[in-house]
C-alpha positions in Angstrom: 27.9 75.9 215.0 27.8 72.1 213.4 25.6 71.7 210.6 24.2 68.2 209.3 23.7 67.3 206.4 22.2 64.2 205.3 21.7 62.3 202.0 20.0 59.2 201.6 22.9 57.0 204.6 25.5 59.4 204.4 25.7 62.6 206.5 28.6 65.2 206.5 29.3 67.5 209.3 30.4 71.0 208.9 31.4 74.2 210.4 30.5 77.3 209.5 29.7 80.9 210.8 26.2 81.1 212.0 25.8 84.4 209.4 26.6 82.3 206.8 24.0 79.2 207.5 21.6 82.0 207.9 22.0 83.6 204.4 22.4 80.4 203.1 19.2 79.0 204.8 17.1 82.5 203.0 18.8 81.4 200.1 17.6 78.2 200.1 14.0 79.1 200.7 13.9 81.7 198.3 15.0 78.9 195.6 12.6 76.4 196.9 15.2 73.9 198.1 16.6 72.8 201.2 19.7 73.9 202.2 21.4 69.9 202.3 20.1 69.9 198.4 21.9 73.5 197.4 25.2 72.1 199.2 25.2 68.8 197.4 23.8 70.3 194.2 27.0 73.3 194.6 29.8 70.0 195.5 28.3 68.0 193.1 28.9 70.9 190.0 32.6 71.8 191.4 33.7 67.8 191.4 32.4 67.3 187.7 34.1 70.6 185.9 37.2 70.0 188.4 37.9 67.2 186.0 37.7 69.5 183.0 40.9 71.2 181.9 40.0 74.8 182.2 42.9 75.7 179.5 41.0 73.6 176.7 41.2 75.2 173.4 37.3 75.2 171.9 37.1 73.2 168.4 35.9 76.7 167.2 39.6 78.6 168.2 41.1 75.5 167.2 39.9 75.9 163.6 41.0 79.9 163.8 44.8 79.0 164.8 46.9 79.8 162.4 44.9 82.0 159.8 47.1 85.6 160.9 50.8 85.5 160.3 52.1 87.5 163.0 56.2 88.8 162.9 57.9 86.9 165.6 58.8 90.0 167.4 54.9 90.8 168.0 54.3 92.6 171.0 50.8 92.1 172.1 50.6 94.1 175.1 52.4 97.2 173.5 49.8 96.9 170.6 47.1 96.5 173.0 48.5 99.5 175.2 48.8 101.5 171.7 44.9 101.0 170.9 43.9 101.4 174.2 45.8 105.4 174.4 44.4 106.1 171.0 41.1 104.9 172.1 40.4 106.9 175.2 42.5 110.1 173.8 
């Protein structure tokens, strides 16, 4: 099945499983929005954090780097396997 979807003089054509445009279409309702305004609403939030670099170090861990001194030969996942054993002993 084609869907339409139309915004102000643009429309988009999709394809999708009729199951899907169903749940999507209770969704919708159950939200009080159409379904072409919880498409553009769900492209429009994935297009503005796509240009945010997911591996950005907060200003609040920035200011926290540095404060432990660990040995260079710190192994992490040992330590964290260590606490884990004693934990659920």
């Amino acid at each position: 099945m084609y869907v339409l979807f139309e915004d102000m003089d643009t429309k988009l054509t999709l394809k999708l499983s009729q199951d899907v445009i169903e749940k999507a279409k209770v969704y919708a309702k159950s939200k009080k929005t159409s379904l072409s305004n919880l498409i553009e609403n769900y492209l429009q939030n994935i297009t503005d954090n796509s240009t945010k670099n997911e591996d950005e170090i907060t200003p609040i861990v920035k200011s926290l780097s540095g404060i432990i001194k660990l040995p260079k030969n710190y192994d992490s996942k040992k330590d964290y396997a260590d606490f884990l054993t004693k934990k659920y002993k």
